[in-house]
N, C-alpha and C positions, 0 to 999 in steps of 0.2 A: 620562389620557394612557397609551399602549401604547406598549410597547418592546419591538422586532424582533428575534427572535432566530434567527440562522443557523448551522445545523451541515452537514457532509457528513464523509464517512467515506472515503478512497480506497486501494486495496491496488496495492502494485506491487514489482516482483521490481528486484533490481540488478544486472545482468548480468556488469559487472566487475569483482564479487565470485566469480563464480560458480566450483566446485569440481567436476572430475568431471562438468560438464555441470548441477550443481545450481545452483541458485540461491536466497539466505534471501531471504525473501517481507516488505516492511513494509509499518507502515498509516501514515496519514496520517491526524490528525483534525484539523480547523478548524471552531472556534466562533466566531464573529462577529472572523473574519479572524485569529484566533491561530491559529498552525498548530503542532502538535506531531508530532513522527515516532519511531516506535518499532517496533522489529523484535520481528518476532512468535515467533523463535528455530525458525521451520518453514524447511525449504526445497522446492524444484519442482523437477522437471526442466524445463531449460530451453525446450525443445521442445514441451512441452505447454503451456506458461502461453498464456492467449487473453488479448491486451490491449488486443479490444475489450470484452470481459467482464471484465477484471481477475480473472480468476480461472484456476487449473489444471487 
């Protein structure tokens, strides 16, 4: 018997945190549907974040 295991990783900025036009950037990991969220302590400008690439 085999047992399925699912991960993804997803990055995203919070904008109504945001300082100065910065924004802290967090990630989101989910393994077989537990979801954990942790800020990565980086920030962006707001303006450049792409979020169809989830990245700066």
């Amino acid at each position: 018997m085999q047992s399925q295991t699912t991960f993804s990783l997803s990055f995203w900025i919070n904008a109504t945190r945001a300082i100065n036009n910065y924004s802290p950037v967090y990630a989101r990991i989910t393994v077989n549907g537990q979801r954990s969220e942790i800020s990565l302590k980086r920030n962006v400008l707001f303006k450049e974040w792409d979020n169809t690439k989830n990245r700066g």
